[in-house]
Residue frames as qw, qx, qy, qz and C-alpha x, y, z in Angstrom:
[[0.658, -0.047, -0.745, -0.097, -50.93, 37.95, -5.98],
 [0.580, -0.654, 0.209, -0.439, -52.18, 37.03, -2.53],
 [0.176, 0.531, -0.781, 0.276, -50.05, 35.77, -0.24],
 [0.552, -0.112, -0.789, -0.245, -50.59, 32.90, 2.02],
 [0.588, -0.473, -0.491, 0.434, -49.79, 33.96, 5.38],
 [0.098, -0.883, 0.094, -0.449, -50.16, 37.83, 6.53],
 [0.520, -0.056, -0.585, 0.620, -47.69, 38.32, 9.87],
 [0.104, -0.828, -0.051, -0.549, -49.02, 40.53, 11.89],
 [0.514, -0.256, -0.487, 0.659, -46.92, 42.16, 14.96],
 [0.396, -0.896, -0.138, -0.148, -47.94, 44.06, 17.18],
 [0.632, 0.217, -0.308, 0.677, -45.06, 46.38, 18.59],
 [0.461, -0.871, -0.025, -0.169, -45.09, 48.33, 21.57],
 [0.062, -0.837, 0.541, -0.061, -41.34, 49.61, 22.43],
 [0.951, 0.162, 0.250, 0.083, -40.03, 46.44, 20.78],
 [0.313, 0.904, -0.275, -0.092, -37.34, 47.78, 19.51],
 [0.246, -0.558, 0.792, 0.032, -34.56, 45.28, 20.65],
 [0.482, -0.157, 0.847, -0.160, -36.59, 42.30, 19.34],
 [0.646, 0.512, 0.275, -0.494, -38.15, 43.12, 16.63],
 [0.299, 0.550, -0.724, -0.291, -35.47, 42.60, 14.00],
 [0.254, -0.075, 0.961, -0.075, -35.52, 38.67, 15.63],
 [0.590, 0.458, 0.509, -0.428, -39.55, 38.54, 14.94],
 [0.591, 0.699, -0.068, -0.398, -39.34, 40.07, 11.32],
 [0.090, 0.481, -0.838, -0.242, -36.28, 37.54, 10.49],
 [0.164, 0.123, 0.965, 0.162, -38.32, 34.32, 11.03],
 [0.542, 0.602, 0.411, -0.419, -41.09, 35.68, 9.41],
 [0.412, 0.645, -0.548, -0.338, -38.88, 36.11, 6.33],
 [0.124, -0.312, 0.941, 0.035, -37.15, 32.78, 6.77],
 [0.728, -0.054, 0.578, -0.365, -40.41, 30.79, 6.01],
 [0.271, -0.174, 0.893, 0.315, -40.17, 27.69, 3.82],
 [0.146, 0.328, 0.927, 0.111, -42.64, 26.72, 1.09],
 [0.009, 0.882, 0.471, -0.016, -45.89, 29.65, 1.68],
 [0.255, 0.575, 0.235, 0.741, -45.70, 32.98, 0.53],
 [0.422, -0.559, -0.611, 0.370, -45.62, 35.50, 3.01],
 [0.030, -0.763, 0.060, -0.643, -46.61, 39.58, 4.03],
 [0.511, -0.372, -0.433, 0.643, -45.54, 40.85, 7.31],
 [0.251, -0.841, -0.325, -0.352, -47.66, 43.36, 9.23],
 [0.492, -0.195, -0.495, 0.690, -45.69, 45.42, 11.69],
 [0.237, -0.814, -0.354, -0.395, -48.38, 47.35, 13.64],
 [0.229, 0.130, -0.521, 0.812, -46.25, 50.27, 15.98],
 [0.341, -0.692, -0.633, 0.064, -48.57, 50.61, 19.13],
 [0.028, 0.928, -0.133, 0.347, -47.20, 54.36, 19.52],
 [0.791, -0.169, -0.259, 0.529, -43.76, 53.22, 21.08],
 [0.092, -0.977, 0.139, 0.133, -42.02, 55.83, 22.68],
 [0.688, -0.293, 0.513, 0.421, -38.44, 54.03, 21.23],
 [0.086, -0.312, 0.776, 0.541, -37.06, 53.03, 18.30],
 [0.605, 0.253, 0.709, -0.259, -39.58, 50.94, 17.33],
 [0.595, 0.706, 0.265, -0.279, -40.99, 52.57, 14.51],
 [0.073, -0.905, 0.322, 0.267, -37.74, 53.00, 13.22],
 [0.369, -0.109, 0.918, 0.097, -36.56, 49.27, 13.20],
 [0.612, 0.361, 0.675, 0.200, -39.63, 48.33, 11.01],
 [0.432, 0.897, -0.010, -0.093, -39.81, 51.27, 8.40],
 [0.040, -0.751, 0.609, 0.250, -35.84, 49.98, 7.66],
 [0.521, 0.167, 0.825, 0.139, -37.38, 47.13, 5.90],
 [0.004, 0.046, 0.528, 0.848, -38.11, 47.71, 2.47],
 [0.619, 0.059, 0.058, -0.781, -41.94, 48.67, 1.91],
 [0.753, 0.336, -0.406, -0.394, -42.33, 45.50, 0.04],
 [0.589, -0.054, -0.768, 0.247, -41.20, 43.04, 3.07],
 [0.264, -0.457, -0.790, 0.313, -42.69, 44.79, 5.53],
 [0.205, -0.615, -0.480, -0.591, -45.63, 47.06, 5.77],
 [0.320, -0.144, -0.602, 0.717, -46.17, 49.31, 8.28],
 [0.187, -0.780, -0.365, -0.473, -48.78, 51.00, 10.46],
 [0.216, 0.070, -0.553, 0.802, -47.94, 53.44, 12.73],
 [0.148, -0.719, -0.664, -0.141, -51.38, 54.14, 14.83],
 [0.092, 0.715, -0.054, 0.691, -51.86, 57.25, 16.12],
 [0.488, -0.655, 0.145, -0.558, -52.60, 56.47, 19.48],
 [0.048, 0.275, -0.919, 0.280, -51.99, 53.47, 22.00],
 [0.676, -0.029, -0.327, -0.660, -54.37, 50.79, 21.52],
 [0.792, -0.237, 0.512, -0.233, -53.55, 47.91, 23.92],
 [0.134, -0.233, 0.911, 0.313, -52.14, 44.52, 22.29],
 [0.292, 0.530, 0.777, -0.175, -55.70, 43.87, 21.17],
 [0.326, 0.816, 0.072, -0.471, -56.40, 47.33, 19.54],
 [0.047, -0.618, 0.612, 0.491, -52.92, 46.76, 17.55],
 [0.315, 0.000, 0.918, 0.242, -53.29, 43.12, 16.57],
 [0.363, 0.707, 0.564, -0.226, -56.86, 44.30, 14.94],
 [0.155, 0.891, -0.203, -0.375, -55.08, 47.08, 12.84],
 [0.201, -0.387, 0.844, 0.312, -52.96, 44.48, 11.53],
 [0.397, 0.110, 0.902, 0.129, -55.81, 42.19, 10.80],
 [0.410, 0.756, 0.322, -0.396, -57.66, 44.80, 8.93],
 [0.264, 0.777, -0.507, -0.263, -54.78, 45.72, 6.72],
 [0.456, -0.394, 0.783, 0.154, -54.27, 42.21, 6.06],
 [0.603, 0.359, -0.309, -0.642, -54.38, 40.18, 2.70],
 [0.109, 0.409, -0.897, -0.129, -53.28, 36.41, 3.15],
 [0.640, -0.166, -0.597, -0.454, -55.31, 33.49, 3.47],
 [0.777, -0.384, -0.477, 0.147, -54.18, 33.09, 6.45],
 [0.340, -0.834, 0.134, -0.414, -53.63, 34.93, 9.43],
 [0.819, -0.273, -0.303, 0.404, -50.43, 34.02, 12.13],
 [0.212, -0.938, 0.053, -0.268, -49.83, 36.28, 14.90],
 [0.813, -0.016, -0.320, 0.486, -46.61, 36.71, 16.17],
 [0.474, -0.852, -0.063, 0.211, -45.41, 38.64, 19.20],
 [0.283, 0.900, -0.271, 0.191, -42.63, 41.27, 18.73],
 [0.056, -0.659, 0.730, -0.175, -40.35, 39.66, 21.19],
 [0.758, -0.134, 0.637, -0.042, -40.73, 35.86, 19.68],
 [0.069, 0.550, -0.594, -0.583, -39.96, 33.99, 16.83],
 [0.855, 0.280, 0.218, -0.377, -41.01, 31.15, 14.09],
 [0.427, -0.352, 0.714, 0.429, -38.80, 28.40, 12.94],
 [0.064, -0.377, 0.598, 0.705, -38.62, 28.06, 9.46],
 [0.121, -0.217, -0.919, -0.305, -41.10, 25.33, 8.49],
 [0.213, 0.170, 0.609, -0.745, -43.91, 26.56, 11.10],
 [0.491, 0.438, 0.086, -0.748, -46.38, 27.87, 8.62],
 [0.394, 0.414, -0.510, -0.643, -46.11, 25.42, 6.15],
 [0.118, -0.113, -0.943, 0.291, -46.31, 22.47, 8.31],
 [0.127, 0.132, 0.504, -0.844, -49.44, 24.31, 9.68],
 [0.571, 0.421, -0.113, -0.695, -51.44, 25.32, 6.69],
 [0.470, 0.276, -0.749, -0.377, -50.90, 21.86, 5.44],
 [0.063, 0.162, 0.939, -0.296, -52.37, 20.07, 8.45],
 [0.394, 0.553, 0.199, -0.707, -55.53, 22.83, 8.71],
 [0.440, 0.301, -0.372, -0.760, -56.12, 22.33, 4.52],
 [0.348, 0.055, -0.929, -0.116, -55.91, 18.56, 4.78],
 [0.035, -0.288, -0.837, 0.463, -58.49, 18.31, 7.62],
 [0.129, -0.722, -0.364, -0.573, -61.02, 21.38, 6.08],
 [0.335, -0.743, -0.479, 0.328, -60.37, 22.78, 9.24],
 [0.237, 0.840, 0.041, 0.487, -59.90, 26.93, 9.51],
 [0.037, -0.903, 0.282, -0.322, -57.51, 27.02, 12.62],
 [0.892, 0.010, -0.312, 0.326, -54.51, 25.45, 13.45],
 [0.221, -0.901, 0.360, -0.099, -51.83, 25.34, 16.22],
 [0.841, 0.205, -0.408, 0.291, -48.41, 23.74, 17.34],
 [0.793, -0.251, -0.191, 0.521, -45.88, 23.05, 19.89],
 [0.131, 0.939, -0.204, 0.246, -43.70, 26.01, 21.26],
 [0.694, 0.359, -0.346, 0.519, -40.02, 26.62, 22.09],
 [0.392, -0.907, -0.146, 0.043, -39.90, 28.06, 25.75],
 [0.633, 0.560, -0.077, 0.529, -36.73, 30.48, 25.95],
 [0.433, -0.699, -0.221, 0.525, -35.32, 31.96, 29.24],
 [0.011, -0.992, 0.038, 0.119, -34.42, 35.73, 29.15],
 [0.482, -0.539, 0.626, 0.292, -30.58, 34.24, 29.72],
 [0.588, 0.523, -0.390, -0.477, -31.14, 32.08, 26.36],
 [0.205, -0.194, 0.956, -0.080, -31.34, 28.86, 27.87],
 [0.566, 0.015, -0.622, -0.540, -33.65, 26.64, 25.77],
 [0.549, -0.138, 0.714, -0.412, -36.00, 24.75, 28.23],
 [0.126, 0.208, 0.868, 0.434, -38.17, 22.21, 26.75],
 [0.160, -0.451, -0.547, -0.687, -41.09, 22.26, 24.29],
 [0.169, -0.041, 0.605, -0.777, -44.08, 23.77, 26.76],
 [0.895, 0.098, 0.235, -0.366, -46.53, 20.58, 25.71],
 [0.416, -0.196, 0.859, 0.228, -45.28, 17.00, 25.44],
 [0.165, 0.160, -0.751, -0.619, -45.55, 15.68, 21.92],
 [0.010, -0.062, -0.996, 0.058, -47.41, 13.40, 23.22],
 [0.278, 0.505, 0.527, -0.624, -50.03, 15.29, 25.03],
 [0.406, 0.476, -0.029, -0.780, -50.87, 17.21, 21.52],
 [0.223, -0.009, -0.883, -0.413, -50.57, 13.90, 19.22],
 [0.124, 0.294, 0.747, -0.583, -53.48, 13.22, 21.91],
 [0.321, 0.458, 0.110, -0.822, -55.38, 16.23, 20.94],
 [0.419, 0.342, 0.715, 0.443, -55.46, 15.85, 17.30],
 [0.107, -0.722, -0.445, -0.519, -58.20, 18.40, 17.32],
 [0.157, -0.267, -0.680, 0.665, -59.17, 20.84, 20.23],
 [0.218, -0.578, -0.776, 0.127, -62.65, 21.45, 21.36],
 [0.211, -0.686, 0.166, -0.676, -64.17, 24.61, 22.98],
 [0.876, -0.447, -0.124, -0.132, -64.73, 22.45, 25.60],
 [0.862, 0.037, -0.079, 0.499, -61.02, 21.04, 25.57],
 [0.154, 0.574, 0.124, 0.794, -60.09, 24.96, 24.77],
 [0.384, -0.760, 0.001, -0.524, -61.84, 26.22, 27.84],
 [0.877, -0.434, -0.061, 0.195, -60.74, 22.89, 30.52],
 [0.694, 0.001, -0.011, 0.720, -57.30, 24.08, 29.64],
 [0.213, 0.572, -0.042, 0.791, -57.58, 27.54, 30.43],
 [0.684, -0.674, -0.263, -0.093, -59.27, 27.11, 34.10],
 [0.158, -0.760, 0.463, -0.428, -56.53, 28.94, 36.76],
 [0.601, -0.468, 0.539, -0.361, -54.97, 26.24, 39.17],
 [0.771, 0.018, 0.436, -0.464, -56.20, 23.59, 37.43],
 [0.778, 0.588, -0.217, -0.039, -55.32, 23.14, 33.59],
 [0.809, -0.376, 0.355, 0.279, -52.66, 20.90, 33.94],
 [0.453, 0.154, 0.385, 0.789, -51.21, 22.58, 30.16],
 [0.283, 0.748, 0.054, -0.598, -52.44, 26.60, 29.79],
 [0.630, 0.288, 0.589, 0.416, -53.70, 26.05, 26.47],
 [0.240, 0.933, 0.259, 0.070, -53.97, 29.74, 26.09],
 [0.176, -0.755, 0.377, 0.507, -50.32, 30.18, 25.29],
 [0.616, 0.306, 0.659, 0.304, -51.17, 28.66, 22.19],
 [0.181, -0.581, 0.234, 0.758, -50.51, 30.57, 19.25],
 [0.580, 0.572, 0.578, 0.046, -53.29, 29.45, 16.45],
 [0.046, 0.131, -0.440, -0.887, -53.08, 30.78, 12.99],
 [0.427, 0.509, 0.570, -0.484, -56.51, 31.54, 11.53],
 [0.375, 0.491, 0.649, 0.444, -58.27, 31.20, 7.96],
 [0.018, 0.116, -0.042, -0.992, -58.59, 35.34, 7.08],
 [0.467, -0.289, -0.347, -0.760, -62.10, 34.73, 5.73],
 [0.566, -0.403, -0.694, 0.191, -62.94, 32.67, 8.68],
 [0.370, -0.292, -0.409, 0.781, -62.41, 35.60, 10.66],
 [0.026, 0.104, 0.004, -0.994, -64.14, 38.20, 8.63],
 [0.424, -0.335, -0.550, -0.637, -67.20, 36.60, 7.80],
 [0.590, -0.548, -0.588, -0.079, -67.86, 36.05, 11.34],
 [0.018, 0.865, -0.013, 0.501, -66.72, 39.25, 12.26],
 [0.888, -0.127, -0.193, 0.397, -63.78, 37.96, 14.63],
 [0.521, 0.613, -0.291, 0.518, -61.44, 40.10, 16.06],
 [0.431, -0.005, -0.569, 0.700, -59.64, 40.95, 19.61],
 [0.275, -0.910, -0.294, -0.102, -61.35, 42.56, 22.36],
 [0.440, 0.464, -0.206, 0.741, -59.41, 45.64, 23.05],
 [0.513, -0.733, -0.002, -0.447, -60.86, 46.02, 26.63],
 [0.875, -0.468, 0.087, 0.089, -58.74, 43.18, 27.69],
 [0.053, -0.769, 0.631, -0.089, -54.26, 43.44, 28.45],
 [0.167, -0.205, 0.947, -0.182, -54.13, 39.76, 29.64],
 [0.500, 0.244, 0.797, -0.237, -56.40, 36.82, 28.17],
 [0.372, 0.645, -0.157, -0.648, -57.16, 38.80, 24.71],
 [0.248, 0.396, -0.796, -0.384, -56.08, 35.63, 22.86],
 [0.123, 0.119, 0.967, -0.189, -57.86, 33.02, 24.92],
 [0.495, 0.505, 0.619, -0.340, -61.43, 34.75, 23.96],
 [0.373, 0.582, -0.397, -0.604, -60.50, 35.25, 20.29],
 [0.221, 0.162, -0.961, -0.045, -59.65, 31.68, 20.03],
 [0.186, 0.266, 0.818, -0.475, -62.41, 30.63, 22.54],
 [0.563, 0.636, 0.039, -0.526, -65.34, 32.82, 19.97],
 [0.392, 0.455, -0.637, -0.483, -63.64, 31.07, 16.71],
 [0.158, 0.022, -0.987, -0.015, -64.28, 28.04, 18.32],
 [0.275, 0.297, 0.610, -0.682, -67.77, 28.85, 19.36],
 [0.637, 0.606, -0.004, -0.477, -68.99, 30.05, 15.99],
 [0.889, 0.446, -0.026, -0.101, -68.13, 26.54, 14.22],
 [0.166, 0.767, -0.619, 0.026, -64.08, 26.91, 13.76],
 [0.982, -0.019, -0.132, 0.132, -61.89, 23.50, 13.42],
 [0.044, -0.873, 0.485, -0.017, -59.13, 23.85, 14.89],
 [0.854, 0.330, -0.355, 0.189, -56.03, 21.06, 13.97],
 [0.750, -0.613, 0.180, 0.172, -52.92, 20.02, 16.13],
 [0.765, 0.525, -0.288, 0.237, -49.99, 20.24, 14.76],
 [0.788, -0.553, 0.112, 0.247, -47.21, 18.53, 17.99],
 [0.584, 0.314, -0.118, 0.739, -43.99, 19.51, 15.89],
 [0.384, -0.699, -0.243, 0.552, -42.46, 22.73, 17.47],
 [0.413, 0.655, 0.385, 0.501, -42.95, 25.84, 15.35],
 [0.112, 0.854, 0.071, 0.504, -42.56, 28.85, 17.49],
 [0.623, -0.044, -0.535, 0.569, -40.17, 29.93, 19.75],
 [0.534, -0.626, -0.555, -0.127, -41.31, 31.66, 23.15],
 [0.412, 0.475, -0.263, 0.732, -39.35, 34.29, 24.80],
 [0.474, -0.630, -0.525, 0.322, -39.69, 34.69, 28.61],
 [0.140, 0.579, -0.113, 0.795, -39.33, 38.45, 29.29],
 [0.242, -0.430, -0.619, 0.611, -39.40, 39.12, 33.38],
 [0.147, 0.212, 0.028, -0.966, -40.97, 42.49, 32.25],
 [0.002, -0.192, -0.843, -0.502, -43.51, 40.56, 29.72],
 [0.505, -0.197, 0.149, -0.827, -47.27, 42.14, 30.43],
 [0.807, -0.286, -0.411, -0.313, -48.47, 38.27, 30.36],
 [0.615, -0.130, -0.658, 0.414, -46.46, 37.48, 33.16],
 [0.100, -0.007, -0.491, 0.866, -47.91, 40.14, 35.53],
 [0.290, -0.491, -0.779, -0.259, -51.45, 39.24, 36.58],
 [0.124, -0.036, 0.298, -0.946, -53.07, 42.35, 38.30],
 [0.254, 0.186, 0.836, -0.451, -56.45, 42.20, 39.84],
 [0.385, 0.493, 0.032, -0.779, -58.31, 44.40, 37.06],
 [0.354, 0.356, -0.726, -0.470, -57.09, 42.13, 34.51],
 [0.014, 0.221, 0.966, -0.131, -59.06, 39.28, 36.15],
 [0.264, 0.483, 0.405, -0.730, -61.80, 41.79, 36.42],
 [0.364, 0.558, -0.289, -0.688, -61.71, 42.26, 32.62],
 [0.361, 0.073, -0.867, -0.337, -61.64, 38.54, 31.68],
 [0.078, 0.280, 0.920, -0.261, -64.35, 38.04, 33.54],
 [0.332, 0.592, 0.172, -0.713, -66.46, 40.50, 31.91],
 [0.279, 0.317, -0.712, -0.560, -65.30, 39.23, 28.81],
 [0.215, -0.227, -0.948, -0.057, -66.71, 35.21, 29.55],
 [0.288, 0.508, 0.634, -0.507, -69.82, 36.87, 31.36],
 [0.443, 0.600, -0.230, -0.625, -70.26, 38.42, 27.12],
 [0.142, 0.276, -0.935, -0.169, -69.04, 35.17, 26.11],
 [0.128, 0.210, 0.912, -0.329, -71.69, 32.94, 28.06],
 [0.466, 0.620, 0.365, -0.515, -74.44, 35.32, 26.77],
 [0.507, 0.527, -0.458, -0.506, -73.38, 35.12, 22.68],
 [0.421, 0.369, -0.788, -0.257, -72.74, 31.83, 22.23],
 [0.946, -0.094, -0.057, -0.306, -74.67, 28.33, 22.69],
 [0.062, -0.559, 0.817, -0.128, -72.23, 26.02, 24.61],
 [0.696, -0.131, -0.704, -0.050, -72.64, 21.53, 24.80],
 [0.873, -0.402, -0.267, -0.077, -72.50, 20.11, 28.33],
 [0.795, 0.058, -0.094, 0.597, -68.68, 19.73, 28.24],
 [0.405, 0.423, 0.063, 0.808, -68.25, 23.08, 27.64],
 [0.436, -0.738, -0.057, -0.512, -70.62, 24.74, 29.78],
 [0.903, -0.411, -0.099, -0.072, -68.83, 22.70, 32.81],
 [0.646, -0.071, -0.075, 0.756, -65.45, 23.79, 31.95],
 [0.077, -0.671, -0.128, -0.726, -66.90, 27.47, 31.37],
 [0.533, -0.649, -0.402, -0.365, -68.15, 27.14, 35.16],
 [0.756, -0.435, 0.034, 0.488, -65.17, 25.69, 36.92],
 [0.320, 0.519, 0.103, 0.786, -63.31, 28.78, 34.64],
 [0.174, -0.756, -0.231, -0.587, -65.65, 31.01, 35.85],
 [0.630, -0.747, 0.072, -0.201, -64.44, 30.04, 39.73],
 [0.699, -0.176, -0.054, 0.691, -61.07, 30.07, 39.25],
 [0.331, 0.417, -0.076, 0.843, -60.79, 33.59, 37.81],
 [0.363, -0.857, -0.007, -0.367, -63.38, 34.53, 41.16],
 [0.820, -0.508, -0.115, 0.239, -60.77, 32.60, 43.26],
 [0.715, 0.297, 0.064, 0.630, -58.04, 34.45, 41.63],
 [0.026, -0.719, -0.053, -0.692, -59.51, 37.84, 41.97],
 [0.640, -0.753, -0.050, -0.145, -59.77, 37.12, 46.05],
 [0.779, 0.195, -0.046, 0.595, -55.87, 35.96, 45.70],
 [0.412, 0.341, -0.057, 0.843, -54.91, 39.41, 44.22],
 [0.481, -0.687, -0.361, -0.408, -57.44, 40.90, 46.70],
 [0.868, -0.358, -0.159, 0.305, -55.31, 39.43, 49.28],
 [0.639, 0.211, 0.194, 0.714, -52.45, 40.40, 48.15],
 [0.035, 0.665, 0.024, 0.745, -53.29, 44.34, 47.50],
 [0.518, -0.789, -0.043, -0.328, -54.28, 44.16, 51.39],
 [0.813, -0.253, -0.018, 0.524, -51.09, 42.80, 52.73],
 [0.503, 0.260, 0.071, 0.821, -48.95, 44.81, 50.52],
 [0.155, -0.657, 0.043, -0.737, -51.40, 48.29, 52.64],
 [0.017, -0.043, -0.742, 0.669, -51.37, 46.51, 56.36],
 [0.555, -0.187, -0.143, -0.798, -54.69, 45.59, 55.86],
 [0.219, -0.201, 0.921, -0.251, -55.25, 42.40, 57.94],
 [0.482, 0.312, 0.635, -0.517, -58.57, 42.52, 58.83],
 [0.621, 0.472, 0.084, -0.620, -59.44, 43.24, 55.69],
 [0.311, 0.279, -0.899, -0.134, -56.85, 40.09, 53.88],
 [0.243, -0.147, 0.917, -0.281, -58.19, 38.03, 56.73],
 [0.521, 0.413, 0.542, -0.513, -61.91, 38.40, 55.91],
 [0.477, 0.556, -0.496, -0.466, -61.05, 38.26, 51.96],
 [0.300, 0.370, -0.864, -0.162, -59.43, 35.01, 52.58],
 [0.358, 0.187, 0.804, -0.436, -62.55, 33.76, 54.94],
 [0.683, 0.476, 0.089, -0.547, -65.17, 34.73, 52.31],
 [0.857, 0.411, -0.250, -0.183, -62.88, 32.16, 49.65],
 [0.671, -0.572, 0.457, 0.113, -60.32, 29.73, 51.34],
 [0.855, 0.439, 0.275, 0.043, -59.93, 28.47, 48.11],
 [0.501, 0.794, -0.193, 0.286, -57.37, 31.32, 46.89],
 [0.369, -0.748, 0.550, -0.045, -55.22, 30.69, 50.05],
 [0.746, -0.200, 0.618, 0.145, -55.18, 26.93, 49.62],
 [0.751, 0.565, 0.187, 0.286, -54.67, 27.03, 45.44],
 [0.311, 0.908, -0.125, 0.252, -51.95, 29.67, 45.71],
 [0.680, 0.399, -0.522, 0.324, -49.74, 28.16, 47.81],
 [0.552, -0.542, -0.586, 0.243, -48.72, 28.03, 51.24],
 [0.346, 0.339, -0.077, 0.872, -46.63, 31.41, 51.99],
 [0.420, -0.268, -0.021, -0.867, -49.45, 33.51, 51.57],
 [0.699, -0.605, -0.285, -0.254, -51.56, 31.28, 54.30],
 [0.735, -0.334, -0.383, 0.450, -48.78, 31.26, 56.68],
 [0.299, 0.116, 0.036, 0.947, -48.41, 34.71, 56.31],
 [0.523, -0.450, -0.436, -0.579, -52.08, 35.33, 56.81],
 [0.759, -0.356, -0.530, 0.130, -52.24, 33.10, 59.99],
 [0.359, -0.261, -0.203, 0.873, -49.06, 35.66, 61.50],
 [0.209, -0.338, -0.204, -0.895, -51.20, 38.99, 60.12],
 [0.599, -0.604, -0.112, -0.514, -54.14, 37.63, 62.16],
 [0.678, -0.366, -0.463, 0.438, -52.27, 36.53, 65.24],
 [0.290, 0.198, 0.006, 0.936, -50.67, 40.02, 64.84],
 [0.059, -0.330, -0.183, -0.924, -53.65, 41.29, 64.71],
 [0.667, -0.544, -0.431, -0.271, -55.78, 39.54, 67.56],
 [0.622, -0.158, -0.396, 0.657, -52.85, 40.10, 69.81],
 [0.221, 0.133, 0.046, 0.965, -53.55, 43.83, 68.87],
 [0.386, -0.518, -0.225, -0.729, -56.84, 43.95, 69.81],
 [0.771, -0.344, -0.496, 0.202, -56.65, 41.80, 72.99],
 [0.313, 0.051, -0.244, 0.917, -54.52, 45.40, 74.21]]
């Protein structure tokens, strides 16, 4: 019989957290559920923790190689069977109801992808609050590509809707041949989500809180290196050429498109401090003032001393 909801985790030395993931994937209420636990070649435990679940609660692939969170989550969604499709990160979780709440907004609306509300969690295990006011998503109702893109714009988005966590209709995905780009470490969800909503996808609100969020100081999304801007901008420059965009959308695509160049002059910055490069920070941050004044002050007052420093030094 086919289940309703496939899990699929990606694991990549996950070994402390995975047990937590694969529990509230059991625990759901109401929908029938498989649970994908794709090992990204851990060098841990990893593989160990899920192959001590019975075959028959959780399925495992062990790949052969290291494939990026993107390469993994695809191996999962190939080897999946449910009607529905809800990724879940190896070191987070899913309160009971999540999926059934979900799949019952998404069926009632004809729509083929739904999200909801998350549980932010400090490392310590202090429970902050939800990380979108009820309010903001009763708002939504729906979200846009347009909406979908304005919220994903560096600096600006006043909620990063790309720590949403959408579940997806399984044939919605394969008939329109849907799946992670595995070029990208950081942003790999925003253009999976950003393409489903290009090629037609509804996507539903659901403002309850369904998944809980685990800060990890080590986490790869929390360390934003310059390449990885490099690579989501290659992505949206493939994006912009496949897909026919409205007004709205093309206009949050643009302002996007000059935050991730202001970003890249940021970490630009940044890589030349951190080698005693003045001149070469100074003339980064002249070609875009933009990444001094959006990133905060520090790094311009620090800038300002580098080139006094460094006009003092030629003035010898």
């Amino acid at each position: 019989m086919q289940p309703d909801v496939s899990f699929v985790i990606a694991a990549f030395n996950a070994e402390a957290t995975l047990d937590r993931a694969i529990a509230g994937a059991i625990a759901q209420n109401n929908v029938s559920v498989e649970i994908i636990v794709v090992d990204d070649k851990s060098s841990d435990a990893t593989l160990d923790v899920a192959r001590a679940y019975p075959q028959d609660i959780v399925r495992v692939v062990a790949l052969a190689s290291n494939r990026g969170p993107g390469g993994a989550r695809n191996a999962g969604l190939d080897a999946a069977r449910g009607r529905w499709i809800a990724v879940l990160d190896s070191d987070d979780a899913v309160f009971p109801n999540r999926l059934a709440a979900m799949i019952a907004r998404a069926e009632s609306a004809g729509a083929q992808i739904a999200v909801d509300n998350l549980q932010v969690i400090r490392e310590d295990g202090i429970i902050e609050a939800a990380m979108f006011p009820r309010h903001y998503l009763e708002g939504l109702r729906e979200i846009s590509l347009a909406t979908y893109i304005a919220g994903n714009i560096l600096f600006e988005s006043k909620f990063n809707l790309g720590y949403l966590k959408p579940i997806f209709q399984r044939e919605f995905l394969n008939e329109n041949g849907l799946r992670y780009d595995e070029k990208l470490i950081i942003g790999e969800d925003y253009i999976l989500l950003a393409n489903a909503l290009a090629m037609g996808g509804k996507c539903v609100v659901e403002p309850d809180i369904g998944y809980a969020y685990h800060i990890r100081s080590g986490s790869i999304s929390r360390v934003l290196e310059l390449h990885h801007i490099e690579a989501m901008h290659r992505a949206d420059a493939v994006f912009a050429q496949t897909h026919q965009m409205d007004d709205a959308a093309r206009a949050a695509f643009a302002r996007r498109g000059r935050s991730l160049r202001t970003a890249a002059s940021f970490l630009s910055m940044v890589q030349h401090i951190k080698a005693r490069s003045p001149f070469k920070a100074i003339l980064t941050a002249l070609g875009d003032p933009a990444a001094v004044r959006h990133m905060g002050m520090p790094i311009a007052v620090r800038l300002r001393r580098m080139a006094a420093q460094f006009a003092v030094g030629v003035g010898r």
